[in-house]
C-alpha positions as CSV (number, residue, x, y, z in Angstrom):
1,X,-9.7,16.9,10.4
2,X,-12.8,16.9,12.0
3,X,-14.3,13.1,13.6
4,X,-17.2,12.7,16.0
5,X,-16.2,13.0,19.6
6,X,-16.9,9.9,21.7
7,X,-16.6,10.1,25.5
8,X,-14.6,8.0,27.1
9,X,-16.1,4.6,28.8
10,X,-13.3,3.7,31.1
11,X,-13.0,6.3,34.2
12,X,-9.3,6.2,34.3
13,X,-9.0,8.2,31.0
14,X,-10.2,10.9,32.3
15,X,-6.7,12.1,34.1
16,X,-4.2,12.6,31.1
17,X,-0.9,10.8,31.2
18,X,2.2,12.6,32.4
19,X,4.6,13.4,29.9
20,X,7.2,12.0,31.6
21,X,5.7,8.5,32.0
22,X,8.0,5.6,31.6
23,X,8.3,3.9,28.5
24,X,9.9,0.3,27.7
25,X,13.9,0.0,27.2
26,X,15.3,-2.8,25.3
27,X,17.4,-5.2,27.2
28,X,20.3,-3.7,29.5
29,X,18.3,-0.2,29.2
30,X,20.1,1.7,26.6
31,X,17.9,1.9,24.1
32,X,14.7,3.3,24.3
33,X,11.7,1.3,22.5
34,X,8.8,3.7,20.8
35,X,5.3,2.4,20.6
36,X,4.3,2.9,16.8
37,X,0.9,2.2,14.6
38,X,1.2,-0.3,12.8
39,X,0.7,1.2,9.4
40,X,-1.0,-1.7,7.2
41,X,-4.2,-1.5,8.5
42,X,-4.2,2.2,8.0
43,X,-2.8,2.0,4.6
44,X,-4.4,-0.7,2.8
45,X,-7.5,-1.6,5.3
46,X,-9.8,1.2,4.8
47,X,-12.7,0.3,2.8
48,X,-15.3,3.4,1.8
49,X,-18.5,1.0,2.7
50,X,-20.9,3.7,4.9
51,X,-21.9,0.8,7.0
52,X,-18.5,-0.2,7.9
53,X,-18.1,3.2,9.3
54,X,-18.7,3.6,12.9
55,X,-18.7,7.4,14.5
56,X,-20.4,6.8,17.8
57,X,-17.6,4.3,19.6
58,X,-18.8,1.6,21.9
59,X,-22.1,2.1,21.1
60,X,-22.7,0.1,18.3
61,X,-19.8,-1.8,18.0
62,X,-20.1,-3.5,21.1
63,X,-23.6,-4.4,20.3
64,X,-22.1,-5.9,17.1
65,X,-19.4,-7.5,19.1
66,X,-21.6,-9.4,21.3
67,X,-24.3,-10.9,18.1
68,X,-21.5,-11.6,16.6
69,X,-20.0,-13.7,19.5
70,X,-23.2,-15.3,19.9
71,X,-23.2,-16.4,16.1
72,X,-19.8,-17.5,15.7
73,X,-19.1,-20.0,13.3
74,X,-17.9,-22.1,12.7
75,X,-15.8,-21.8,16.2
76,X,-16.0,-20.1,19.1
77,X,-14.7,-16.0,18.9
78,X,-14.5,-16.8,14.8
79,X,-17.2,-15.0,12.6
80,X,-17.5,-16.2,8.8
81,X,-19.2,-14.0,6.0
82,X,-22.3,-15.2,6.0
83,X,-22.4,-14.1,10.0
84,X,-21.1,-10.7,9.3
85,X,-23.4,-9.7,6.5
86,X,-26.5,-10.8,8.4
87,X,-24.8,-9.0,11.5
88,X,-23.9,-5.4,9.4
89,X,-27.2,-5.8,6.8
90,X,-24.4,-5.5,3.8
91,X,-24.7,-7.8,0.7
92,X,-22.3,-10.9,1.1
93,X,-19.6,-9.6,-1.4
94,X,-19.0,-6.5,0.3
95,X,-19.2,-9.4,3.9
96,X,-16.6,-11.2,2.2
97,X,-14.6,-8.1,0.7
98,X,-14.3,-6.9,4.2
99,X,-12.8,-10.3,5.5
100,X,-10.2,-10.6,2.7
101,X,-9.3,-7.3,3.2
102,X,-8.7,-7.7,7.0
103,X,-7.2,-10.9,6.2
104,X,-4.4,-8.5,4.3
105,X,-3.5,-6.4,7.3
106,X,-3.1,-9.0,10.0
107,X,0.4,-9.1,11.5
108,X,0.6,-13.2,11.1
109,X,-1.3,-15.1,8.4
110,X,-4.8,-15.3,7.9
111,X,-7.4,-18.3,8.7
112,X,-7.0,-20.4,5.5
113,X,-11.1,-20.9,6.2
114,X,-11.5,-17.1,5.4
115,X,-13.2,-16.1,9.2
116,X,-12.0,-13.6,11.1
117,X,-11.7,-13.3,14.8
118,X,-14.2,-11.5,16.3
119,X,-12.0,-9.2,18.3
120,X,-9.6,-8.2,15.8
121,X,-12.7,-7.8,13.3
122,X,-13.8,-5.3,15.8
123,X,-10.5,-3.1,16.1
124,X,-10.6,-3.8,12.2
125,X,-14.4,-2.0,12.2
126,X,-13.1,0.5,14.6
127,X,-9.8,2.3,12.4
128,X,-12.9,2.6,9.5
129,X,-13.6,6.2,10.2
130,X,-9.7,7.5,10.0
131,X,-9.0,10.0,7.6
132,X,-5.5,10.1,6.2
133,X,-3.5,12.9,7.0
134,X,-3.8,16.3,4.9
135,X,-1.0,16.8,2.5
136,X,0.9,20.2,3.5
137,X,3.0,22.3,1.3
138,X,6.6,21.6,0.5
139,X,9.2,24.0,1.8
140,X,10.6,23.9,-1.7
141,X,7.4,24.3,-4.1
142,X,9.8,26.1,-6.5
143,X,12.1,23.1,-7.4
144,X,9.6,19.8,-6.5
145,X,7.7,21.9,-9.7
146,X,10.4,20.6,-12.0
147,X,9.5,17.0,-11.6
148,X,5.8,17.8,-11.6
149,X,3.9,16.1,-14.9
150,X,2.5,18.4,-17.8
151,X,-1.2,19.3,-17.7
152,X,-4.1,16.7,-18.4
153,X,-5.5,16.5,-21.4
154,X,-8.8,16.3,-19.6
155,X,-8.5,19.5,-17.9
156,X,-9.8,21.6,-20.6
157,X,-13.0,20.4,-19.7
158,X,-13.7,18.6,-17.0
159,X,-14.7,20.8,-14.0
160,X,-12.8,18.3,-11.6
161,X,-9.7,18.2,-10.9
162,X,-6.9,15.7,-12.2
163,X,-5.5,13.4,-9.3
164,X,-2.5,15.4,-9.5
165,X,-3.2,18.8,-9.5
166,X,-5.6,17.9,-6.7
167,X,-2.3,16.3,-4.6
168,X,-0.5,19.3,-5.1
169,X,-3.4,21.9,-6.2
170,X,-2.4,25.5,-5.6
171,X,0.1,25.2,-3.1
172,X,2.5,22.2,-4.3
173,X,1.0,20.0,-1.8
174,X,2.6,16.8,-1.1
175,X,2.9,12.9,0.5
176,X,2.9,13.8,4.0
177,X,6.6,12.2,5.2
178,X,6.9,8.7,6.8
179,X,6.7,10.6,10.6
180,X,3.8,12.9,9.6
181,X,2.1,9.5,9.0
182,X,2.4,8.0,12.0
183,X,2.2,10.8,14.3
184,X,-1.4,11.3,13.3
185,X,-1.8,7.6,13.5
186,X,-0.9,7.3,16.7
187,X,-3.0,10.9,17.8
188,X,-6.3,9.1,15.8
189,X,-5.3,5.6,18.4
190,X,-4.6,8.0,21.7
191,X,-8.3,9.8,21.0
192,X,-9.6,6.3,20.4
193,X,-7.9,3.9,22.3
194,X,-10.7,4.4,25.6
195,X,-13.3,2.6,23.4
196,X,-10.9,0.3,21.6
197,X,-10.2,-0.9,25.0
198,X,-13.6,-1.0,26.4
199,X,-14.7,-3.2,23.4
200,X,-11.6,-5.7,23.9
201,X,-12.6,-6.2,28.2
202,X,-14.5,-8.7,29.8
203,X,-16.4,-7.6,32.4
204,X,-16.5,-9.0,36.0
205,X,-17.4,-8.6,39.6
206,X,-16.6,-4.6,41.0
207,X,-17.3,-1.8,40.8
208,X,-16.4,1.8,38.0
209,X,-13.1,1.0,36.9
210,X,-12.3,-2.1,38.3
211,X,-15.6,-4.0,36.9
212,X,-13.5,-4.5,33.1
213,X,-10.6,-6.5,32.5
214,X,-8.5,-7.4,29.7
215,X,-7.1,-11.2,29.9
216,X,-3.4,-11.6,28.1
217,X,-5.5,-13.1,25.2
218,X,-7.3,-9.8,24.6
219,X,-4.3,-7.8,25.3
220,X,-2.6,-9.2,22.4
221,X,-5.5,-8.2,19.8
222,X,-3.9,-4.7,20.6
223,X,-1.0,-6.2,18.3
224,X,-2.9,-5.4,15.2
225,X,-2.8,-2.0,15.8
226,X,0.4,-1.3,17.6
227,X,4.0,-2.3,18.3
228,X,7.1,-1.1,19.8
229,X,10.0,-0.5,17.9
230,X,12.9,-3.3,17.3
231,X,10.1,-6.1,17.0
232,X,9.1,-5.6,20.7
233,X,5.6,-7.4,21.0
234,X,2.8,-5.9,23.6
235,X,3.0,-8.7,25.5
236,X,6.8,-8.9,26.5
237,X,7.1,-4.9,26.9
238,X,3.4,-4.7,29.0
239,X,5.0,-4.6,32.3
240,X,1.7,-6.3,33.9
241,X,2.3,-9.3,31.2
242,X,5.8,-9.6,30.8
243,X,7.5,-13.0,31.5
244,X,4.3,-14.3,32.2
245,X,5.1,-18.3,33.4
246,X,3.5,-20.1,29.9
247,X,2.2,-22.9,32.1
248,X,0.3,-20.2,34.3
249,X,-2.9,-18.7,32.9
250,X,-2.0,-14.5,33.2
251,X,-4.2,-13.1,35.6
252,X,-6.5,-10.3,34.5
253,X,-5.6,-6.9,34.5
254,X,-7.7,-4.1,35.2
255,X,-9.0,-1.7,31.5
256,X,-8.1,1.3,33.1
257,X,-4.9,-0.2,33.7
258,X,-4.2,-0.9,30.4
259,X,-5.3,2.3,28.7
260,X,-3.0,4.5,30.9
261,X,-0.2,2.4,30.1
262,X,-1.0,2.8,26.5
263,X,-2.1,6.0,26.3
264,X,1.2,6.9,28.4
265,X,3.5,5.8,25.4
266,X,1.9,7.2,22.8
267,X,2.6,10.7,24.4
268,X,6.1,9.7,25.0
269,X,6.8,8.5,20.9
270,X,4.7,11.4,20.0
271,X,6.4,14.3,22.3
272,X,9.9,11.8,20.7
273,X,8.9,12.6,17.1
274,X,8.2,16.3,17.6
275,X,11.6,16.7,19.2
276,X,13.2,14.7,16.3
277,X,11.2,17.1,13.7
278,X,12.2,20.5,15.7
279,X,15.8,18.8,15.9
280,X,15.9,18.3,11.9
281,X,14.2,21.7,11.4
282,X,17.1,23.7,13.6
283,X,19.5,21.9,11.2
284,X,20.8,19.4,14.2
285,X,20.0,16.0,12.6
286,X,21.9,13.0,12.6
287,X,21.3,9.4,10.9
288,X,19.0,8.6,13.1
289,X,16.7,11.7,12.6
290,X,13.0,11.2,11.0
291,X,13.3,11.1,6.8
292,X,16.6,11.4,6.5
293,X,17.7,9.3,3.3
294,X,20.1,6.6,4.0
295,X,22.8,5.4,1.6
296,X,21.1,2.1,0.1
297,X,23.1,-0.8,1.3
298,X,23.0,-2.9,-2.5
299,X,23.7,0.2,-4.4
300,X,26.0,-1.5,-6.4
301,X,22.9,-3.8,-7.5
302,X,20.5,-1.3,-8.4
303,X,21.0,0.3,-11.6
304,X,19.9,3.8,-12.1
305,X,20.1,5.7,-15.4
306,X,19.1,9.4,-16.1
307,X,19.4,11.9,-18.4
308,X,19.4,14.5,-15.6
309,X,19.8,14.0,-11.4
310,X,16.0,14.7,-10.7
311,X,15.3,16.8,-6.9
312,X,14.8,14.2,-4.5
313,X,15.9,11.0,-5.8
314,X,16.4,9.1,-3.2
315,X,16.0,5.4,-2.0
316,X,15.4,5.6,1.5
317,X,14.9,3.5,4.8
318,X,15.0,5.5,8.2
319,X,16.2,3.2,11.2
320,X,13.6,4.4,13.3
321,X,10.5,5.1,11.3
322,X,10.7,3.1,8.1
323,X,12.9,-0.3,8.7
324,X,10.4,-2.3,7.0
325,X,9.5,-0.2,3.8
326,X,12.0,1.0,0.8
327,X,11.2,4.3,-1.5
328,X,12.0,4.7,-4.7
329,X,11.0,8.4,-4.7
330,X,10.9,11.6,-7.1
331,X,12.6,9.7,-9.7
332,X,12.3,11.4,-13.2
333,X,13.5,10.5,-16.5
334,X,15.4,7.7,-15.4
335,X,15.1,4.1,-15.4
336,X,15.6,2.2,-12.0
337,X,16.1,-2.0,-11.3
338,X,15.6,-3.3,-7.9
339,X,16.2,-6.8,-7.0
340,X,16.1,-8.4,-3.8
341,X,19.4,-7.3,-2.3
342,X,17.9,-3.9,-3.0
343,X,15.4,-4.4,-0.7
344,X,14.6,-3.5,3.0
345,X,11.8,-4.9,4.7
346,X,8.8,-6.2,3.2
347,X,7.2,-3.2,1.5
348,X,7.8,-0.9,-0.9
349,X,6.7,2.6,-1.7
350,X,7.2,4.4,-5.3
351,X,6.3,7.8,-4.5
352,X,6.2,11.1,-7.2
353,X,8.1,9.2,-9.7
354,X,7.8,10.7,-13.3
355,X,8.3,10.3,-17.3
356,X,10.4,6.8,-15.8
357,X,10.5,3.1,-16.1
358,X,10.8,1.4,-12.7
359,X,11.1,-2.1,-12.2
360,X,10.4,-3.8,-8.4
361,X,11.7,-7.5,-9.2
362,X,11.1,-8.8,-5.5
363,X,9.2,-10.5,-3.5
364,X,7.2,-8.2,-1.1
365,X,4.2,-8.1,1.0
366,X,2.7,-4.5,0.2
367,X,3.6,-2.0,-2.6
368,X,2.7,1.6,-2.7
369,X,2.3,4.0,-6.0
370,X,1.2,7.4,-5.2
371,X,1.6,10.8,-7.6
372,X,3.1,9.1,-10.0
373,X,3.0,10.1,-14.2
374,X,4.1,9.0,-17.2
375,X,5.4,6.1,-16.4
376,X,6.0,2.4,-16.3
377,X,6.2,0.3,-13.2
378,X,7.0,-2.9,-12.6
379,X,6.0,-4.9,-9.3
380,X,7.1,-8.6,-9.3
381,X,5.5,-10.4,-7.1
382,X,3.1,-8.9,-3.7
383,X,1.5,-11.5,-1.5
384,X,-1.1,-9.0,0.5
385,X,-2.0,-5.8,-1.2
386,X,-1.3,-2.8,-3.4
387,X,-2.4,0.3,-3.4
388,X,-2.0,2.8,-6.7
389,X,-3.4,6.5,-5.6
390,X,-3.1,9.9,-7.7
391,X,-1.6,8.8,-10.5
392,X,-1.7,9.7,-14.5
393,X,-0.9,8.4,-17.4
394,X,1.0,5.5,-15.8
395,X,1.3,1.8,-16.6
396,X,1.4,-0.6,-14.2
397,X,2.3,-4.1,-14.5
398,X,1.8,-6.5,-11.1
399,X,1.6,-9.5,-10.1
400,X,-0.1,-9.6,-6.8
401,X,-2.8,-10.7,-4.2
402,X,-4.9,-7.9,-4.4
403,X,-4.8,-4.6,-5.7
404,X,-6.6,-1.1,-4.9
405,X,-6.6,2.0,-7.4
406,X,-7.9,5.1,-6.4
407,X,-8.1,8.7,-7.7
408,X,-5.9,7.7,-10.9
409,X,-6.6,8.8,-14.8
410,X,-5.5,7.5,-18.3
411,X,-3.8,4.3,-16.4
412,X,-3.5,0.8,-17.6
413,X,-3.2,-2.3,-15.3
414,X,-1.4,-5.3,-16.9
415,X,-2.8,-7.6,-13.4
416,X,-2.3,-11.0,-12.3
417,X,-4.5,-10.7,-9.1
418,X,-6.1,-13.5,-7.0
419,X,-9.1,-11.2,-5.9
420,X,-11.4,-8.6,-7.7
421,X,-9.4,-5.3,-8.1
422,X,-10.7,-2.2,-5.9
423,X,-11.8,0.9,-7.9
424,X,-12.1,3.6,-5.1
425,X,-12.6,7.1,-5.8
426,X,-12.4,9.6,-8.8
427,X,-11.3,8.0,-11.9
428,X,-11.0,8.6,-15.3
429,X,-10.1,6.6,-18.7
430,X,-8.9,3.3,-16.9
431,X,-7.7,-0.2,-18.7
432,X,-6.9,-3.0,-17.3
433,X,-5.5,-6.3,-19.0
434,X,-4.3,-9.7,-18.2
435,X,-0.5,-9.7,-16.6
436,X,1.7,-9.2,-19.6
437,X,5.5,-10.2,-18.4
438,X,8.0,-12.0,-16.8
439,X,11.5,-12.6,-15.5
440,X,13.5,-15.2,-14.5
441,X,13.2,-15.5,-11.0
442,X,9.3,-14.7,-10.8
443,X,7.4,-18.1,-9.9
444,X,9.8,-18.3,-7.3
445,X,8.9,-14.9,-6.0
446,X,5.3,-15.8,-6.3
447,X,5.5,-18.8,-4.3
448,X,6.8,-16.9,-1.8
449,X,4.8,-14.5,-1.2
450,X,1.9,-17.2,-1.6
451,X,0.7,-15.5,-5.0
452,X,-1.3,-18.2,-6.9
453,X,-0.9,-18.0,-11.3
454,X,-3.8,-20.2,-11.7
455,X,-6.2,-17.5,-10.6
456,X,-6.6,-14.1,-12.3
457,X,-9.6,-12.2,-11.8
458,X,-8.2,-9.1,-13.7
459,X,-11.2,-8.2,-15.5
460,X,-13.6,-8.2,-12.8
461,X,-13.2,-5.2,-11.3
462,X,-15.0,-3.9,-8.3
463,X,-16.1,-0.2,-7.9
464,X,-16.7,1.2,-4.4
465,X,-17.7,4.7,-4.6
466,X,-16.8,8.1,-6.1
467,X,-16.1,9.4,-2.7
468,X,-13.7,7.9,-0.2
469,X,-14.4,9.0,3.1
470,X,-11.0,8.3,4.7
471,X,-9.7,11.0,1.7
472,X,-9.2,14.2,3.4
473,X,-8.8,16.1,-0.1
474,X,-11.6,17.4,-0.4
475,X,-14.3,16.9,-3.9
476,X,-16.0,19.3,-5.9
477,X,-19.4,20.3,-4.7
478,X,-22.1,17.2,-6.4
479,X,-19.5,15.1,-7.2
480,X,-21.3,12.1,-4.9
481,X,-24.3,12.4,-7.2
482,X,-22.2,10.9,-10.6
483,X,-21.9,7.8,-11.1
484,X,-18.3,6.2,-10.2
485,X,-16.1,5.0,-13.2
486,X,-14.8,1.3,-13.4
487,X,-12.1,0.3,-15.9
488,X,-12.1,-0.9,-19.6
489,X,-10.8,-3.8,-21.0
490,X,-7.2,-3.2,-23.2
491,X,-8.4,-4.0,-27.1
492,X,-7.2,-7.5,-27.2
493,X,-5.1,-5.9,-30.8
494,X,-3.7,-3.6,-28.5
495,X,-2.4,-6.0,-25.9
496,X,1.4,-6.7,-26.3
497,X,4.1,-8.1,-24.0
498,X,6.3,-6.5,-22.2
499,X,10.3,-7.6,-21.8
500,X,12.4,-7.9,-18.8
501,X,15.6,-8.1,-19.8
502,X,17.9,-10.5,-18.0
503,X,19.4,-8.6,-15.0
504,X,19.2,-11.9,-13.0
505,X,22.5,-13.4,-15.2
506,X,22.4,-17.3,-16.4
507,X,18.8,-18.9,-15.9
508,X,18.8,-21.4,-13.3
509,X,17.1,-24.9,-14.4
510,X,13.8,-23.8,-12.6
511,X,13.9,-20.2,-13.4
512,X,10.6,-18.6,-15.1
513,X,10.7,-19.0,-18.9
514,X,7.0,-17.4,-19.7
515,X,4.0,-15.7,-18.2
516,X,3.3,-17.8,-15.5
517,X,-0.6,-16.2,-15.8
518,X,-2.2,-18.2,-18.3
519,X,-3.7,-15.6,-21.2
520,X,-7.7,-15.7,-22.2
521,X,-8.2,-17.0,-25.5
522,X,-8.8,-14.1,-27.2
523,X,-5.5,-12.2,-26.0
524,X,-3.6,-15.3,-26.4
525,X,-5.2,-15.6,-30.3
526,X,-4.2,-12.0,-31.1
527,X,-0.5,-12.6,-29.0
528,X,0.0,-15.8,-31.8
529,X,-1.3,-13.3,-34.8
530,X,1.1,-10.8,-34.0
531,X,3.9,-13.1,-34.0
532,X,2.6,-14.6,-37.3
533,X,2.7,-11.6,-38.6
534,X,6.4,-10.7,-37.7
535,X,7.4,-13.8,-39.3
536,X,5.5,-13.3,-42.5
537,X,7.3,-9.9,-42.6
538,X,10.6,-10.8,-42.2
539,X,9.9,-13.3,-44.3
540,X,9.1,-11.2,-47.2
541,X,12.0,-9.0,-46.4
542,X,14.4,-11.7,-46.7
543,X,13.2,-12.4,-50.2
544,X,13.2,-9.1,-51.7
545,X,15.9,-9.0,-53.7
546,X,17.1,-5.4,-53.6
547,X,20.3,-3.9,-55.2
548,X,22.8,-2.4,-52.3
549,X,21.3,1.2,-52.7
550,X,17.9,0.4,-52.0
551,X,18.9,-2.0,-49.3
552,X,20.4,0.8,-47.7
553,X,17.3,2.8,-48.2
554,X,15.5,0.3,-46.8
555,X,17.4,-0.3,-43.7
556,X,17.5,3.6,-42.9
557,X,13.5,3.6,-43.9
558,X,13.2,0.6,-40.6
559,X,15.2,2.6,-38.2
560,X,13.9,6.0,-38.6
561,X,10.5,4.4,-38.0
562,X,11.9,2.3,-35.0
563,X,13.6,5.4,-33.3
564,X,10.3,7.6,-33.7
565,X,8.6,5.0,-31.9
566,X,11.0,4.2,-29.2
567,X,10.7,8.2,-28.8
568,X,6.9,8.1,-29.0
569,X,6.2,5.2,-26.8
570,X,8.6,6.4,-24.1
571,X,10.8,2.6,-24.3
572,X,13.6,4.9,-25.1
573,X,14.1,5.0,-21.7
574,X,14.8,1.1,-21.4
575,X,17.3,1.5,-24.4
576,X,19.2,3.9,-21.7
577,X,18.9,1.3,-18.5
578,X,20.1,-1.5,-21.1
579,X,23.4,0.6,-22.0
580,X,24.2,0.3,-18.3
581,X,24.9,-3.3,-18.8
């Protein structure tokens, strides 16, 4: 990964941090807390808008900072998106595109006037030029290629690749692990954290170093980017803010200060993670080690059927690394249900899942698809974002906030989405269609997760760009010259419901009994047509009077037809997950 190199503005980060610096302990002292990247902003925050990207540090962001602060509206330190688009020359959709999509990320719930503050919008600027981590090759290419999808149609002749075969091109690449991740997330803040700092001080009488200060208030911007382990905030673990006396303003502390201090625990969790990786690699792990799959603690809830045990099933959550997401990874030819029991944390991540139905019937605040073919997933109900990336041939039904799709070909969205859907990237042959399903418990989900049915904007899709610069899979040579692919809308005679069956037992008096997405006319016309039709011919098969031969010829005729279509439309699989029940 190559990024422009910024010198440091704050003196003290010139002498690196000693490896053996002292890091936070929980209470008592037993347990050691490790500072870690918060991964949302990372994940779902990146926009590819060139003048959101910043390579030369304080330089212009401070500038920004400081108009900003002397526009804000309507309150003091709060910038709206009228004020942001003047501010960054962009039009006011992509102003207000960038505040909804910062609004996603925060750690606590957004303004309900849609500004930002000015501080956070700053660090929120500042993560713009990451790149995510390079995929690397898996130590078993020979066996992850069983699971792998069957070539693109498309790639007779089209001189790009498919998302796929550009994840795992010639050397099986794959989704770099939950550690990987964060490790260079943490490396990209350590590099970066001298002018993230700079930009959050205030300055004040002194000289060099001691001239900028960070205020408590300040400090705790910091939040949006990191946190310790165990739900430690900066604030209590900051041994120059800790029990600070609430009726007491906190005094001041020194920039420099605060940088070493950071700077000194990201080299401790990062020199942690290596010896957890080496640990794992010399075969010495234990249950606490990074990526180790943990039993699920509702497995008796989640039902799993499969013609064959694919390689690397698994739904995991590390203790250390992933508390707050659950996988549902390299599932293939099965059919998986999880309900809320199912669930740890608050996000979910369906990774390299393949020829399977998968059904996320909870209420979450982020969901992850990535490499993912031939299938049919189900996400319930999602009350910040989504993010589908590299996948083919894949159906995907969801109920959500907002969603991003990027680098995906020959997919359909069924959507129920409060805000215009992202189109990032290199796509090909995309539908999208208003939401399609629903089960018993999903307006209840929905309201949780603050998920309103009264507004869809599924077919107003945005595109961004053919090229997203925080990709670091690289594009075929020109590729930035052709114009980027938005999404058609499903045939309105093609759109058809989808069933949930009842895994939820007895309804309860307020439990969902339709689409809580009202349909547009026109799909809801061809919806009341179908139906019609059905009845007209069952109808006319209940008044042909047939002798019992050709009733049983009749009746075979029906399910030899049915069965080839279960087998052609891949609902087969759902006949498999029903027989669990």
């Amino acid at each position: 990964m190559v990024e422009d190199q910024v010198e440091p503005s704050i003196a003290a980060a010139s002498s690196p941090p000693s490896s053996g610096a002292p890091t936070p302990t929980a209470a008592g002292g037993s347990l050691q807390l490790l500072l870690r990247p918060r991964r949302e902003p990372f994940e779902h925050g990146l926009l590819p808008i060139p003048k959101l990207i910043f390579s030369d540090g304080t330089l212009t962001l401070a500038a920004l900072a400081d108009k900003l602060l002397r526009r804000s509206i309507p309150s003091p330190h709060r910038v709206d998106a009228t004020s942001l688009a003047d501010a960054l020359q962009i039009s006011l959709d992509y102003a207000r595109l960038a505040l909804d999509t910062l609004a996603s990320v925060l750690p606590s719930e957004p303004d309900p006037d849609g500004t930002a503050d000015v501080h956070v919008l700053v660090l929120f600027l500042c993560i713009q030029s990451y790149k995510r981590l390079v995929p690397r090759p898996h130590k078993d290419s020979a066996a992850i290629a069983d699971v792998w999808p069957s070539t693109s149609a498309f790639d007779g002749y089209l001189s790009a690749l498919s998302p796929i075969q550009l994840v795992r091109s010639n050397s099986r690449r794959f989704m770099p692990s939950q550690a990987d991740e964060e490790a260079h997330q943490l490396s990209y803040l350590q590099k970066h954290m001298a002018n993230i700092v700079t930009l959050l001080a205030e300055s004040v009488e002194g000289e060099g170093d001691e001239s900028l200060v960070l205020t408590m208030e300040r400090f705790e911007h910091l939040g949006f980017l990191l946190h310790f382990s165990e739900g430690i905030p900066l604030t209590q673990a900051a041994p120059f803010f800790a029990n600070s006396d609430p009726d007491m303003p906190a005094v001041p502390v020194s920039a420099g200060q605060v940088h070493d201090w950071i700077v000194q625990n990201i080299v401790a969790s990062l020199e942690h993670n290596a010896e957890k990786v080496l640990a794992k690699e010399n075969g010495m792990q234990n249950s606490s080690d990074l990526d180790v799959p943990m039993a699920d603690a509702c497995l008796s809830h989640t039902r799993v059927q499969s013609s064959s045990l694919p390689l690397g099933t698994s739904v995991s959550s590390n203790s250390a690394y992933s508390t707050s997401t659950t996988f549902v990874e390299g599932v293939s030819k099965s059919s998986v249900v999880k309900q809320p029991c199912d669930i740890k944390g608050h996000s979910i991540k369906v990774l390299n899942c393949h020829d399977s139905v998968i059904y996320i019937l909870a209420p979450l605040r982020y969901a992850t698809i990535y490499g993912c073919s031939d299938a049919t997933i189900v996400l319930g109900a999602i009350g910040k974002a989504v993010r589908v990336e590299h996948c083919e041939r894949v159906q995907v039904i969801v109920a959500a906030k907002r969603i991003c799709i990027a680098n995906c070909r020959e997919c359909v969205f069924y959507l129920g989405v409060n805000q215009q859907p992202l189109i990032v990237g290199d796509n090909h042959k995309l539908q999208v269609a208003p939401f399609n399903t629903f089960y018993s418990q999903l307006e209840e989900h929905l309201a949780q997760v603050g998920v309103d049915s009264s507004v869809n904007r599924w077919d107003e899709p945005l595109v961004l760009g053919m090229v997203d610069p925080h990709d670091s899979l690289s594009h075929p040579a020109g590729i930035s010259d052709v114009q980027a692919e938005s999404a058609t809308c499903v045939d309105p005679d093609q759109f058809t419901s989808f069933l949930i069956p009842n895994w939820f037992g007895a309804d309860l008096p307020q439990s969902t009994k339709d689409n809580p997405f009202p349909l547009p006319e026109i799909y809801g016309a061809s919806q009341q047509k179908k139906k019609s039709n059905l009845i007209d011919i069952q109808q006319a098969i209940r008044n042909v009077h047939l002798d019992e031969n050709r009733e049983r010829e009749l009746t075979s005729a029906l399910h030899v037809h049915f069965k080839d279509w279960l087998y052609a439309s891949g609902n087969i699989r759902q006949l498999y997950c029903l027989q669990a029940d």
